[in-house]
C-alpha angles and dihedrals in degrees: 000000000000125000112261094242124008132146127226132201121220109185087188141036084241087052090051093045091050084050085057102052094052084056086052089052095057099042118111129188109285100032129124129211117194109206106196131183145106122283110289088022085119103252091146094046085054089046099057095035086057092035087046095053094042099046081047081222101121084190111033109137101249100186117198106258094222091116108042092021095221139052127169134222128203105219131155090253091060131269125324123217119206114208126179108178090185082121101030094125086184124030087220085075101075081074088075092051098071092270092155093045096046089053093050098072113331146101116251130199116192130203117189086012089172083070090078090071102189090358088075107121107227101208092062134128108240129180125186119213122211126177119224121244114248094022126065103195105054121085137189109216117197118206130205116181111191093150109114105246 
């Protein structure tokens, strides 16, 4: 089991990315991860890491669901459902994204988490991302565990 709360350095994208794929290995159906962070912190190039490993599909096209708020992904451990709530206007939306569906199995990866309001699922699995001041590709990822394991 994780700790409840650690940071990790990744100097590089691929570091991030290999950061990524050791969260996808430990994902099960029904959990949520929570991906924070301002705009550029690198939220969609964690996504499709994680979504790539766990896909096992190294190059399978992962579009950033801005536009249509929601993809979703078939994997062994069930599906995954991309959200990304930059454009949610009402946190009552996300009802008309599948939200229900999405709870009842799946694995679910959240950009812009903090758009759910009181939607916002408390045993989750949440990383920031924060990129690292002179040099644009490092980042400093803060993770917080408060699934039961």
């Amino acid at each position: 089991m994780w700790e409840s709360l650690f940071n990790i350095s990744c100097a590089t994208e691929a570091a991030t990315g290999e950061f990524a794929a050791e969260v996808a290995a430990r994902l099960r159906a029904g959990d949520i991860l929570l991906l924070e962070g301002d705009l550029g912190a690198g939220k969609t190039a964690f996504a499709r890491a994680l979504i790539r490993h766990m896909t096992k599909t190294p190059d399978i096209v992962v579009p950033s669901p801005t536009f249509t708020l929601v993809q979703t992904y078939d994997t062994a451990s069930g599906p995954i459902w991309h959200f990304d709530l930059y454009r949610l206007k009402d946190p009552d939306e996300i009802f008309e994204l599948g939200w229900d569906d999405a709870r009842s199995g799946g694995i679910l990866l959240i950009e812009w988490p903090e758009r759910l309001g009181a939607h916002l699922p408390k045993t989750v699995l949440k990383i920031a991302l924060h990129p690292v001041t002179g040099n644009p590709s490092a980042r400093t990822l803060t993770v917080t565990d408060t699934r039961a394991r």
